[in-house]
C-alpha positions as CSV (number, residue, x, y, z in Angstrom):
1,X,106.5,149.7,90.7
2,X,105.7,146.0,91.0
3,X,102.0,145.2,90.3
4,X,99.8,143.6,93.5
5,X,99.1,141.0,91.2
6,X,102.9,139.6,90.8
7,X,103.9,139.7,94.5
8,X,102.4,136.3,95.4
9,X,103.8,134.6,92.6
10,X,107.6,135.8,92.8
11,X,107.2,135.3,96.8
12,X,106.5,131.5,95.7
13,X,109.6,131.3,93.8
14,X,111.5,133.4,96.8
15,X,109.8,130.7,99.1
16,X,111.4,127.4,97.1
17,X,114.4,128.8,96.8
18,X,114.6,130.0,100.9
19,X,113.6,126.3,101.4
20,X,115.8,124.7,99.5
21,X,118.6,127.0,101.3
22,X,117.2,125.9,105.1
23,X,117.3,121.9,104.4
24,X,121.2,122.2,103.7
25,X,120.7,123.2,107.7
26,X,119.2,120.4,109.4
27,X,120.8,121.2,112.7
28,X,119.2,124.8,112.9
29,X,115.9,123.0,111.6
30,X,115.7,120.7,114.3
31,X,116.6,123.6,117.1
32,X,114.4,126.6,115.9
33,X,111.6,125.4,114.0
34,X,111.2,121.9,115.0
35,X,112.1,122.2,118.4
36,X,110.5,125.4,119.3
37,X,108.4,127.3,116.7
38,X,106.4,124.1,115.4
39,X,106.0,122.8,119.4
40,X,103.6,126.3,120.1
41,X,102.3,126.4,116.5
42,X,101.0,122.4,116.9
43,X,100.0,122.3,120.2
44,X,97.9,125.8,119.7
45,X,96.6,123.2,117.0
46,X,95.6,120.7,118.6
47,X,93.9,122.5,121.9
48,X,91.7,124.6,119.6
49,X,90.6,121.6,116.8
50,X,91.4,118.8,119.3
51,X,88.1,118.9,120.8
52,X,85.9,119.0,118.1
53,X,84.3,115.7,117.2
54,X,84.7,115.7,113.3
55,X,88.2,117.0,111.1
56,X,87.6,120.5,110.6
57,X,90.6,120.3,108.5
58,X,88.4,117.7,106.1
59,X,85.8,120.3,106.1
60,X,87.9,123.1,105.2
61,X,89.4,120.9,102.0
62,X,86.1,120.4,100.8
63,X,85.1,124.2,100.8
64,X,88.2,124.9,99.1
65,X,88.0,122.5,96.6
66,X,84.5,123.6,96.0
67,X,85.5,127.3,95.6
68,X,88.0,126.5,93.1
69,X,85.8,124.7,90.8
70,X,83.1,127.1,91.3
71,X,85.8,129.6,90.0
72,X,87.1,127.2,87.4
73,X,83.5,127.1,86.0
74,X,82.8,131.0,86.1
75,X,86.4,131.8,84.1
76,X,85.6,129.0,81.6
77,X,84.7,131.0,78.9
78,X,87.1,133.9,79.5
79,X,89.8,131.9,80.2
80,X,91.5,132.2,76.6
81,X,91.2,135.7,76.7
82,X,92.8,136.7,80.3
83,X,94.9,133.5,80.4
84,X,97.6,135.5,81.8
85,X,95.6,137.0,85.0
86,X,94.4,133.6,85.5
87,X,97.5,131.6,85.4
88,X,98.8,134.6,88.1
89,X,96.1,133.8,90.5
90,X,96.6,130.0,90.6
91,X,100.0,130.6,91.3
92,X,99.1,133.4,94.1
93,X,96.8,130.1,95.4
94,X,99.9,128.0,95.5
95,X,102.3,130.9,96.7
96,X,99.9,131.1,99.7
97,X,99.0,127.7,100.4
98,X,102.9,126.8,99.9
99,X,103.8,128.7,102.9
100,X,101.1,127.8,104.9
101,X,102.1,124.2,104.5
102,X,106.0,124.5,105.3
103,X,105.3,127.1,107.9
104,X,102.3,125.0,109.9
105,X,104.1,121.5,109.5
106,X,106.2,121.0,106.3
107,X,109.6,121.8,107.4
108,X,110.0,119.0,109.3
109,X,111.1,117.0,106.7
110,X,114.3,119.4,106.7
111,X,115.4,118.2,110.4
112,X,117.8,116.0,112.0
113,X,117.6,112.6,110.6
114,X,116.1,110.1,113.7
115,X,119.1,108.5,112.9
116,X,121.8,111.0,114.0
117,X,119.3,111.8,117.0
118,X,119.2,108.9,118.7
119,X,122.4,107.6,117.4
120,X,121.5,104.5,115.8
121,X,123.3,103.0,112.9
122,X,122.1,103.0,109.4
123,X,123.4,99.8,108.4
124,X,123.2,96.1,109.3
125,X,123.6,92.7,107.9
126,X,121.1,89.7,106.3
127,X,122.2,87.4,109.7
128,X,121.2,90.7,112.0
129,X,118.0,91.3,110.1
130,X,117.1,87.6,110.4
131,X,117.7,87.3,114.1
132,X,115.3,90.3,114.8
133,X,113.1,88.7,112.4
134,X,112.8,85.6,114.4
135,X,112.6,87.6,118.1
136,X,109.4,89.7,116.3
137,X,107.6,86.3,115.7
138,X,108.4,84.7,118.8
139,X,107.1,87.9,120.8
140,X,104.5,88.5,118.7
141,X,103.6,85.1,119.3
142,X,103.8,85.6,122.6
143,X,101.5,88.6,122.9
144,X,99.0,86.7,120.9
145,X,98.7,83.7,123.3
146,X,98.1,86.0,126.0
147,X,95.4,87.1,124.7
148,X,93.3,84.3,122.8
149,X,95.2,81.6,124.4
150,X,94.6,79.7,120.8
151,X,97.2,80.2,118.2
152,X,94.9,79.3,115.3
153,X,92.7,82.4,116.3
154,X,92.4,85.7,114.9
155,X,92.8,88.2,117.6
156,X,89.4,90.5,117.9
157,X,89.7,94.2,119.4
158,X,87.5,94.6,122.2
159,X,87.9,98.2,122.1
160,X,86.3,101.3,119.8
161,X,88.1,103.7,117.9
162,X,87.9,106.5,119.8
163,X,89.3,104.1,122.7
164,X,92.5,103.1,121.1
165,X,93.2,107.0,120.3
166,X,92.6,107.0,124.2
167,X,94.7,104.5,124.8
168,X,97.2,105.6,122.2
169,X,98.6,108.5,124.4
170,X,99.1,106.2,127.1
171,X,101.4,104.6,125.1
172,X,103.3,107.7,124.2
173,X,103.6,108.6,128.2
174,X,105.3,105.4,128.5
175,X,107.5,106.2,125.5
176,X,108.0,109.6,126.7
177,X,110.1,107.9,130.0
178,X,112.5,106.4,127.6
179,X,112.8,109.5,124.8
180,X,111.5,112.6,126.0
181,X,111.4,114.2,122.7
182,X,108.3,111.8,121.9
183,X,106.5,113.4,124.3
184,X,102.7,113.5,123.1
185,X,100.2,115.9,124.4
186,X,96.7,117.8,123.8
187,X,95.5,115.2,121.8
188,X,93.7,115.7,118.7
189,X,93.2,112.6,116.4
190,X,90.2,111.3,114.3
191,X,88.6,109.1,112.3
192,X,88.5,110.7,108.7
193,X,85.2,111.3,107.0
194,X,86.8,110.3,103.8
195,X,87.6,107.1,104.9
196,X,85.8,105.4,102.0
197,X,87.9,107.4,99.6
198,X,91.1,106.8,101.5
199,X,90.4,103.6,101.3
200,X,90.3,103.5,97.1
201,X,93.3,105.6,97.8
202,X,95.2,102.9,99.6
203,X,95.8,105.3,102.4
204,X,95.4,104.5,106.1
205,X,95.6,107.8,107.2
206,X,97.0,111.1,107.1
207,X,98.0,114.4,109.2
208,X,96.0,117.6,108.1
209,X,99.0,119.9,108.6
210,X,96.8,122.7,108.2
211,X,94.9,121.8,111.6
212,X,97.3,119.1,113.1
213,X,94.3,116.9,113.0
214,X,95.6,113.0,112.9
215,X,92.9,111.4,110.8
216,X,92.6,107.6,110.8
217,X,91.0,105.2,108.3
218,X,87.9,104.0,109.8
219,X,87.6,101.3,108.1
220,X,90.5,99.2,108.7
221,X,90.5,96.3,110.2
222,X,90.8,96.6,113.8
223,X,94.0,94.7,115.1
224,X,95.9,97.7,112.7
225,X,94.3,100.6,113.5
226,X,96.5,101.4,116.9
227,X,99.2,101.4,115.5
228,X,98.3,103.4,112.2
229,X,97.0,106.1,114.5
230,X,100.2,106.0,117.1
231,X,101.9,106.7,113.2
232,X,99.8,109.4,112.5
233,X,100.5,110.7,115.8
234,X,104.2,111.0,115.2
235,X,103.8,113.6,112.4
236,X,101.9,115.6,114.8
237,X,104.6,116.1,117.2
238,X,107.2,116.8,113.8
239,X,108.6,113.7,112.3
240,X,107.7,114.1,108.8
241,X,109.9,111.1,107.4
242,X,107.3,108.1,106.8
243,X,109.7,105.7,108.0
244,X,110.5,107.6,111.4
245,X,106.6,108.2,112.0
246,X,106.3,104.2,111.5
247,X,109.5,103.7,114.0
248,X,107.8,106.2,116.7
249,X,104.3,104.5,116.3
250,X,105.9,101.1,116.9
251,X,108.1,102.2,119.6
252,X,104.6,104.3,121.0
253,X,102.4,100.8,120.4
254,X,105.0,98.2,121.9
255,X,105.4,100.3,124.9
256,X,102.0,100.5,125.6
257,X,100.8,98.4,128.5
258,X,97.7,97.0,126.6
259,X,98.6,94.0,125.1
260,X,96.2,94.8,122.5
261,X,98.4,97.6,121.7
262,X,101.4,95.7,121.4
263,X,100.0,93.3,119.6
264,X,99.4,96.2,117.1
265,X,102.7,97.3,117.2
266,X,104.5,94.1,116.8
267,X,102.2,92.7,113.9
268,X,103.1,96.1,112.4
269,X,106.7,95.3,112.6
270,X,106.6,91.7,111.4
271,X,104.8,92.6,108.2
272,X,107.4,95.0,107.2
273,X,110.2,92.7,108.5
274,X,108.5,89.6,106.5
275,X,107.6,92.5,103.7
276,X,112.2,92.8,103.2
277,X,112.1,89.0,102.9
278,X,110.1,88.6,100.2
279,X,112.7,91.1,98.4
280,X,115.5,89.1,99.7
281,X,114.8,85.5,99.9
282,X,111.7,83.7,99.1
283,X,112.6,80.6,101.3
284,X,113.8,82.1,104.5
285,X,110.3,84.1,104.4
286,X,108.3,80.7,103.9
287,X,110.3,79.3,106.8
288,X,109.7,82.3,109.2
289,X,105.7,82.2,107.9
290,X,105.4,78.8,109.2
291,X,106.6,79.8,112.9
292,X,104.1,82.8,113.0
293,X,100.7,81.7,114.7
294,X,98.2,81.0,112.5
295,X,95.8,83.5,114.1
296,X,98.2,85.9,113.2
297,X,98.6,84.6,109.6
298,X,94.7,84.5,109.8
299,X,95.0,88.9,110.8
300,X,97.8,89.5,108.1
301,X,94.9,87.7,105.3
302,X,92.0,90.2,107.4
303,X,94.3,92.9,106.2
304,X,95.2,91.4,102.4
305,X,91.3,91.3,101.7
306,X,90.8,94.5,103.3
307,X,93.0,96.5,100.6
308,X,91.9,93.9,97.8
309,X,88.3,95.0,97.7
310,X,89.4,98.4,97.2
311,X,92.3,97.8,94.6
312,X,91.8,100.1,91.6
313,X,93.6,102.7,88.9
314,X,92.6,105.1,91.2
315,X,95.1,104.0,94.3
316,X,98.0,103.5,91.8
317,X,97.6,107.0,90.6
318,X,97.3,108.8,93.9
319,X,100.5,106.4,95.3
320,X,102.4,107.7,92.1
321,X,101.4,111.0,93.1
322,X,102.4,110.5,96.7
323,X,105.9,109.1,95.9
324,X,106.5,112.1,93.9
325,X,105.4,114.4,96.7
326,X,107.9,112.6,99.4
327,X,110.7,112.4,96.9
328,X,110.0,116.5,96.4
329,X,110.3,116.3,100.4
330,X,113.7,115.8,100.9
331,X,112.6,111.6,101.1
332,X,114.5,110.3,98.2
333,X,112.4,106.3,98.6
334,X,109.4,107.9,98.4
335,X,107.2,105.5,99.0
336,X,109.6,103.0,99.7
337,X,110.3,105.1,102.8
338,X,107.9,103.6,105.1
339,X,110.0,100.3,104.8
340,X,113.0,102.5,105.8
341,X,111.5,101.8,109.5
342,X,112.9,98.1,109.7
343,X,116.9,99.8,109.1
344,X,116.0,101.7,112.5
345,X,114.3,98.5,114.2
346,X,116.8,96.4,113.7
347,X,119.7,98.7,114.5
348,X,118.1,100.3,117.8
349,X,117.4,96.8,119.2
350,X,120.2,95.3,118.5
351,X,121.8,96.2,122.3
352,X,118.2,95.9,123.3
353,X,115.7,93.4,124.2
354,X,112.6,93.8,122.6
């Protein structure tokens, strides 16, 4: 008979393998998990943590971290000795938290491309990505004229955090008229209490999948932060893929009837789309530069400075460990992903006006 003690482990090799089985099904993915078992299991989520001031996911990762080095510390010296039992109960840890990960959140990354949902193209040319280039700055532009009426100033958020979050779902409502799969609801987003770390980590923010908490960097500077929650946002109601989370918090922050909002959005969007220049061509990204704003030059340096401060071994280590973690996730770019989201810009506006 089969010892209690080798269950857990062999269930985590059963899991991987059962996994690796349901991505090659993306179709049955996106209808029964995605589409129905993750809907009650995050909005159950969000309605009980939601209201709570502070992550109680953050919480419950420091009391587990704190267990296990309390029980690292007390098998120290018999570690050598029972190696075996030990090395059995780490993987019962991983066996355990493995499931609760893909079951509360994780299998997301298995569904339906965004792609193949909304039936935009994959592909597009250097002419196409330069015209949609030039229509970002010009309404970006725009939106920032409206609102300082001086194109040599820095816009300034009049609003707190806890207002853009409120102001967040608004935009997802008006999203929600267009796409009604990005319907948002039973909000539950927060800024981290590791924010200072995240910051050495070169993280903005993240989604607790244990809790469906959406925690924001609280530290960022102010014109980004909309639009880096409306992203966390998206992972709550099951896009997984960095680059579709960016696409929905763009589309979420451009729809938004806040200029500040859009202004979010849009600057988002012109980073990344002056972020495939620099890869592309050096001098077609100084010409578009020097028809963006200066104001809006003067946020993009507000940003720079920000990360710069915080720029250490410790960020390139964690972003290593992070590529290897989305790669492992059925995202082959890894990190490169989030740039992924200009591919869907530019191909879902081309019939559209922006």
């Amino acid at each position: 008979m089969l010892q209690k003690k080798y269950i857990l482990p062999i269930m985590l090799l059963v899991q991987i393998l059962v996994l690796q089985i349901i991505s090659l099904f993306p179709r049955f993915v996106e209808d029964y998990y995605s589409n129905r078992i993750y809907v009650g299991i995050s909005n159950l989520s969000r309605i009980v943590f939601g209201w709570i001031p502070f992550s109680i996911g953050d919480i419950i990762y420091f009391l587990v971290i704190f267990l296990l080095l309390r029980w690292l510390w007390k098998i120290r010296k018999s570690f050598k000795a029972n190696w075996k039992d030990h090395v059995l109960k780490v993987l019962s840890f991983f066996s355990i938290f493995y499931f609760l990960f893909n079951f509360l959140w994780g299998v997301n990354y298995h569904r339906v491309p965004l792609f193949e949902k909304m039936e935009i193209k994959k592909e597009y040319t250097d002419a196409e990505l330069l015209a949609f280039t030039k229509t970002v700055i010009a309404k970006t532009n725009e939106i920032h004229m409206q609102i300082v009426m001086d194109k040599n100033l820095k816009v300034a958020f009049p609003y707190s955090q806890q207002e853009v979050f409120e102001k967040n779902v608004d935009g997802y409502a008006e999203l929600a008229k267009i796409h009604p799969y990005f319907f948002y609801d039973n909000t539950s987003v927060k800024k981290s209490i590791i924010s200072l770390p995240l910051s050495y980590m070169g993280f903005a923010g993240y989604l607790n999948p244990f809790t469906n908490e959406a925690q924001v960097n609280d530290k960022l500077p102010m014109y980004s932060f909309p639009a880096t929650a409306a992203h966390e946002m998206a992972h709550q109601i099951g896009y997984a893929s960095e680059s579709e989370a960016n696409f929905i918090g763009f589309l979420a922050s451009v729809k938004n009837k806040d200029l500040y909002m859009q202004y979010s959005g849009y600057t988002m969007a012109l980073r990344y789309c002056l972020g495939n220049w620099e890869v592309r061509d050096e001098s077609i990204l100084d010409e578009l530069l020097a028809t963006v704003n200066p104001g809006i030059r003067g946020n993009f340096r507000e940003s720079r400075t920000f990360w710069d401060q915080y720029e250490t071994f410790i960020e390139e280590g964690f972003k290593i460990f992070y590529d290897n973690f989305l790669k492992l996730n059925s995202q082959e770019e890894g990190l490169d992903s989030y740039s992924k989201f200009v591919d869907l810009m530019v191909n879902y506006y081309k019939n559209e006006k922006l």
